[in-house]
GUDO-242039 format. One record per residue (C-alpha): residue in three letters; x, y, z. Coordinates in steps of 0.2 Angstrom, whole numbers, plus 5000, padded with zeros to 4 digits. Layout:
N
REC, res, east, north, up
REC, ALA, X, Y, Z
...
This chain:
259
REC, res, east, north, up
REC, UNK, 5270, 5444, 6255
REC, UNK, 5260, 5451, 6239
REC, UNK, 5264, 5436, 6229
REC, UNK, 5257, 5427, 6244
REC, UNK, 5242, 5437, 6245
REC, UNK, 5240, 5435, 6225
REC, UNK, 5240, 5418, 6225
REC, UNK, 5227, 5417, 6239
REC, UNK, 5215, 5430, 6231
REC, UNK, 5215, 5420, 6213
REC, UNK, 5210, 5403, 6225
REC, UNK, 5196, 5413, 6234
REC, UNK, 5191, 5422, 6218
REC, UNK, 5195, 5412, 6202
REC, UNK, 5203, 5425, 6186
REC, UNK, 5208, 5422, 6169
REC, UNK, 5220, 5430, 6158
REC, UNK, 5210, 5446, 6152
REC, UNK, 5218, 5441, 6133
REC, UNK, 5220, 5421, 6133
REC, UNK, 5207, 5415, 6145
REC, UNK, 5224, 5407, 6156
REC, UNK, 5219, 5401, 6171
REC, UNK, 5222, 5410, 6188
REC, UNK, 5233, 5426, 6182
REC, UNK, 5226, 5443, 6177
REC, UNK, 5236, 5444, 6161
REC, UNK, 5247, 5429, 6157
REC, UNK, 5267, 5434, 6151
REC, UNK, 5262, 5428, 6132
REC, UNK, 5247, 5445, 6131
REC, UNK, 5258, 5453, 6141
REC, UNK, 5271, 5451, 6128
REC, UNK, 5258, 5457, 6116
REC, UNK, 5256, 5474, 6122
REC, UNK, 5276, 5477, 6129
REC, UNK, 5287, 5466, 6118
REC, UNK, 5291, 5476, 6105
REC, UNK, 5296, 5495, 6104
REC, UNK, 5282, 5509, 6099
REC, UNK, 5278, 5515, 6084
REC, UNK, 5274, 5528, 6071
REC, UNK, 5256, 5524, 6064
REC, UNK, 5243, 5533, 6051
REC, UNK, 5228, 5527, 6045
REC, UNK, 5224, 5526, 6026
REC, UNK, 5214, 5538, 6021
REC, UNK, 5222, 5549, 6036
REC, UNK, 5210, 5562, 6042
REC, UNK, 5218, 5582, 6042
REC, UNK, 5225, 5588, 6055
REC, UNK, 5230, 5572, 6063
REC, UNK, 5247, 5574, 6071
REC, UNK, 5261, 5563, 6071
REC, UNK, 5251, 5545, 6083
REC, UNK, 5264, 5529, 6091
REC, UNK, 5256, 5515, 6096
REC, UNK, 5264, 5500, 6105
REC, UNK, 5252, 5486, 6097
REC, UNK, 5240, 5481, 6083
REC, UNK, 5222, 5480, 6090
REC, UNK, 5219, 5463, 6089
REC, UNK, 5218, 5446, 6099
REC, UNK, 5225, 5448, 6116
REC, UNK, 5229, 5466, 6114
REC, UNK, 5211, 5469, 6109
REC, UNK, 5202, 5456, 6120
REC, UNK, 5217, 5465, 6136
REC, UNK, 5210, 5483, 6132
REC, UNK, 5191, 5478, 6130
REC, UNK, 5194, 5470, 6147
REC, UNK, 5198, 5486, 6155
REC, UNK, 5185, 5499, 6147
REC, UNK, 5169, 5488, 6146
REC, UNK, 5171, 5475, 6161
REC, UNK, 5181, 5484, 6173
REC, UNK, 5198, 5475, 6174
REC, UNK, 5204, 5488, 6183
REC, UNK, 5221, 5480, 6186
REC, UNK, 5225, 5480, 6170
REC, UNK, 5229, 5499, 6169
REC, UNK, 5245, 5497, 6174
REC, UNK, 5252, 5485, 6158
REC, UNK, 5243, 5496, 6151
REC, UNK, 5250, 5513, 6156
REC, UNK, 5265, 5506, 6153
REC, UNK, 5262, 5504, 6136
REC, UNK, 5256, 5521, 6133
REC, UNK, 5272, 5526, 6141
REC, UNK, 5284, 5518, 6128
REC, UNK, 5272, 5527, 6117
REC, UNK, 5275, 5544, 6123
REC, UNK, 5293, 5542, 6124
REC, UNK, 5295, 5537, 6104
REC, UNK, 5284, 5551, 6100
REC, UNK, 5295, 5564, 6110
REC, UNK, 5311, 5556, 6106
REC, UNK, 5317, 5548, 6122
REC, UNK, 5320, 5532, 6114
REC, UNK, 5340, 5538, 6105
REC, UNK, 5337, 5555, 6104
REC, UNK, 5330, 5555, 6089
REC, UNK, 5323, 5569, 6080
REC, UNK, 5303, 5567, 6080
REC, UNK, 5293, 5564, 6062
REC, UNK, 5284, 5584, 6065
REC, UNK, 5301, 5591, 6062
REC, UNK, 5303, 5599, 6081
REC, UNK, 5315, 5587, 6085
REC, UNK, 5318, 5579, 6102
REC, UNK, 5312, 5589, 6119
REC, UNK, 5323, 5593, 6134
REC, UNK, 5323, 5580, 6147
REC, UNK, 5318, 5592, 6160
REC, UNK, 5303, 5599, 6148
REC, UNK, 5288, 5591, 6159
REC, UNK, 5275, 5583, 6146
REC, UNK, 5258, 5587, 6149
REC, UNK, 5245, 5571, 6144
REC, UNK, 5229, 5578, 6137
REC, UNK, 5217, 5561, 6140
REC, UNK, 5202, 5561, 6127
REC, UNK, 5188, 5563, 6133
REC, UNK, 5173, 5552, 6134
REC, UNK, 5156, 5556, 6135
REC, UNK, 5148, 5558, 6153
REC, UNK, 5136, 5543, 6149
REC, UNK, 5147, 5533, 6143
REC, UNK, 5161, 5534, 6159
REC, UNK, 5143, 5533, 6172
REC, UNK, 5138, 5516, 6162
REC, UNK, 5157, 5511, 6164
REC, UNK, 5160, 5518, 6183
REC, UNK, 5179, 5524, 6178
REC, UNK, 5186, 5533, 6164
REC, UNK, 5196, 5521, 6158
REC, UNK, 5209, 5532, 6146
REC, UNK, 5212, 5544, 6160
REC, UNK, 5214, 5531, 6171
REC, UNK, 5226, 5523, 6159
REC, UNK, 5236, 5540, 6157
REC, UNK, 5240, 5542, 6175
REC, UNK, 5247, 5526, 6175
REC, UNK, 5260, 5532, 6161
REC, UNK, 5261, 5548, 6170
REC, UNK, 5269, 5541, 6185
REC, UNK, 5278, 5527, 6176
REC, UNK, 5284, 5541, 6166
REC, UNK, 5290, 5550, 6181
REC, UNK, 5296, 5536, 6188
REC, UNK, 5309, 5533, 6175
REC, UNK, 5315, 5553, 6177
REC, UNK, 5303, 5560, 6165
REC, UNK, 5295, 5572, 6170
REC, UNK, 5276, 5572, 6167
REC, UNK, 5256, 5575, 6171
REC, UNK, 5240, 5572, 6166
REC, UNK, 5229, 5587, 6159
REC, UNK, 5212, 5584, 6156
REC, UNK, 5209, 5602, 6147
REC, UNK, 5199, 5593, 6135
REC, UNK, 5177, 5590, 6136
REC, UNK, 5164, 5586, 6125
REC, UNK, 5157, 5601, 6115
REC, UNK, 5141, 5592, 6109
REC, UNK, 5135, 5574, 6111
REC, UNK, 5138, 5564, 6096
REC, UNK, 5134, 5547, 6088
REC, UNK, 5139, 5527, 6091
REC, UNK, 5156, 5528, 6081
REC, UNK, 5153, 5508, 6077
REC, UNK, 5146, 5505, 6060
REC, UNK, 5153, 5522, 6054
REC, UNK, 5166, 5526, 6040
REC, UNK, 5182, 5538, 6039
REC, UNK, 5172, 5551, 6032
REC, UNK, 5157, 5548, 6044
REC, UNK, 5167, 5549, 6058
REC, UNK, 5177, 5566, 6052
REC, UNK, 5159, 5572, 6050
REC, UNK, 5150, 5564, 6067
REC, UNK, 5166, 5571, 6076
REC, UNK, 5168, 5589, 6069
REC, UNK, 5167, 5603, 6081
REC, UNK, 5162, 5590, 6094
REC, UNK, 5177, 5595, 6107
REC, UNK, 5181, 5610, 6114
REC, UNK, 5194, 5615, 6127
REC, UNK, 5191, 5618, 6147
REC, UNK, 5190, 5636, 6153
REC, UNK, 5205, 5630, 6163
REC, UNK, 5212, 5622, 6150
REC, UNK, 5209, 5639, 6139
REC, UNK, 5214, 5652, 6151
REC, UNK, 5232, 5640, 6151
REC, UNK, 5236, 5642, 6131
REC, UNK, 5228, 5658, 6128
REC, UNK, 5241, 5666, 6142
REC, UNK, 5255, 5655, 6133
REC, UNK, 5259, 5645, 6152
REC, UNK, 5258, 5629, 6139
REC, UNK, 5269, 5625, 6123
REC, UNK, 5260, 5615, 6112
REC, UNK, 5274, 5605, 6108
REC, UNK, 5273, 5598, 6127
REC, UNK, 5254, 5593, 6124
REC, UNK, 5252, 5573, 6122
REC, UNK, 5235, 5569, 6116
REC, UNK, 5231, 5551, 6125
REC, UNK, 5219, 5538, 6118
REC, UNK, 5215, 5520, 6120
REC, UNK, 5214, 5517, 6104
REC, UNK, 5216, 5522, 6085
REC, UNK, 5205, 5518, 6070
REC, UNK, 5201, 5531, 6058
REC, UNK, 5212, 5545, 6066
REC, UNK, 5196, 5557, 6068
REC, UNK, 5195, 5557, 6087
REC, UNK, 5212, 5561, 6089
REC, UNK, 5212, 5574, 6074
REC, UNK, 5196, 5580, 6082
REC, UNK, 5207, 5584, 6099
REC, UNK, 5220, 5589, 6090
REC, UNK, 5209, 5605, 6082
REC, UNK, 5202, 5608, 6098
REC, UNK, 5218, 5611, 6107
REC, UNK, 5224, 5619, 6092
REC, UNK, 5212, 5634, 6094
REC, UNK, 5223, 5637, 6111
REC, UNK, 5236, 5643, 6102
REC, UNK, 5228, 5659, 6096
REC, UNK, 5236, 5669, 6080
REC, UNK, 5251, 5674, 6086
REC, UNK, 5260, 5657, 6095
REC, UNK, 5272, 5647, 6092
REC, UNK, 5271, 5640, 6072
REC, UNK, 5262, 5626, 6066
REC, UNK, 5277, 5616, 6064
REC, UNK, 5287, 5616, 6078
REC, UNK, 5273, 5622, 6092
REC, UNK, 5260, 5605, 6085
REC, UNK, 5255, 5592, 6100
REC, UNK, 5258, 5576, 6097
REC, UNK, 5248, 5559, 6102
REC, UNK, 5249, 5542, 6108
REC, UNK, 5239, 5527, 6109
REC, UNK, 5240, 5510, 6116
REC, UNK, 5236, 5501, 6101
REC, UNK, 5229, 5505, 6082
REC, UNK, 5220, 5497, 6068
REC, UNK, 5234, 5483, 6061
REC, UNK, 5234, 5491, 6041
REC, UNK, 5240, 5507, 6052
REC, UNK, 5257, 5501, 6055
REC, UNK, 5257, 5493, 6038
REC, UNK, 5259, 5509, 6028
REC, UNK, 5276, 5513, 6021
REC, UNK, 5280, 5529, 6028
REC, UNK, 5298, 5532, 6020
């Protein structure tokens, strides 16, 4: 019956694929391919910013993959979050270690099964989500969070993070104009406080989620904001740092060498 009523809605209101422009399907299997054909993995920009933890990414942004994400955060394709939070879910579980039980790049090593994840969505600024109507990296992150749980992992979104101070148009910036447009610019929740300063939250159960990786500075940005949490006396730096996971990055980001 839904395949019924999909074929019905795409005569009555006519779509394209939101990557190839293929008649009468949302997103055609070829994009979808794009974005869910190949397993996540480790990225870094070059020069990377400090503090940036450890990012997986399941796609280079371009072509379909870019054309698939632009469709959802600026036009409203709002059926596409769930290819999407899929994605991000592959993501997550390379950069905790689900995929073989391999030890993670931070040196913490794999987490318990049973250890629920906590996604931290960045945040975007109040007029930019009222132009949009929707949030679209939250949206996005509780797709992966119940395709996550869906699987047997265990896992949540928590939005503990907001803007401190409004900042500039990041297009046309550099690396180190970003780093510096971004500095100080987020800041945690007093919910999202209150959590880490009593210890209820291990870092190494924080997942920073984003669309999107360039430069690294928004994400390196959250990272120091959530870092503050932790206080002087928690866990080391080591083996108590959040980690992060996009959908897609920059394509010279999965070209560095990282043996």
């Amino acid at each position: 019956m839904r395949n019924v009523w999909h074929e019905l809605s795409g005569l009555l209101l006519p779509m394209t694929c939101a990557g190839c422009g293929r008649p009468r399907t949302e997103l055609c299997a070829v994009c979808g391919a794009a974005l869910l054909g190949g397993p996540a993995r480790r990225v870094r920009p070059s020069p990377g910013p400090p503090g940036l933890p450890a990012v997986y990414a399941a796609a280079p942004y371009e072509n379909a993959v870019r054309a698939v994400l632009l469709a959802h955060k600026e036009r409203g394709a709002l059926g596409l979050a769930g290819v999407l939070g899929r994605a991000l879910a592959g993501c997550v579980r390379a950069g905790t270690g689900q995929l073989g039980g391999a030890a993670t790049p931070s040196g913490a090593g794999p987490l318990r099964a049973d250890a629920p994840l906590l996604l931290v969505p960045v945040p975007s600024a109040r007029s930019a989500t009222a132009a949009r109507g929707h949030d679209p990296v939250r949206r996005i992150a509780v797709t992966a969070a119940r395709e996550l749980r869906r699987a047997g992992r265990p896992a949540h979104v928590f939005p503990v993070l907001r803007q401190r101070r409004a900042v500039a148009d990041q297009s046309g910036l550099d690396a180190r104009q970003r780093r510096a447009n971004l500095a100080g610019a987020l800041e945690l929740t007093a919910a999202g406080e209150r959590f880490f300063r009593r210890g209820l939250v291990r870092h190494d159960r924080v997942i920073l989620v984003d669309d999107l990786l360039t430069t690294g500075s928004t994400l390196a940005e959250a990272a120091r904001a959530v870092g503050e949490g932790r206080g002087t006396d928690r866990e080391p730096s080591v083996r108590g740092g959040c980690r992060a996971a996009v959908v897609a990055a920059s394509p010279s980001a999965f070209e560095i060498n990282r043996n």
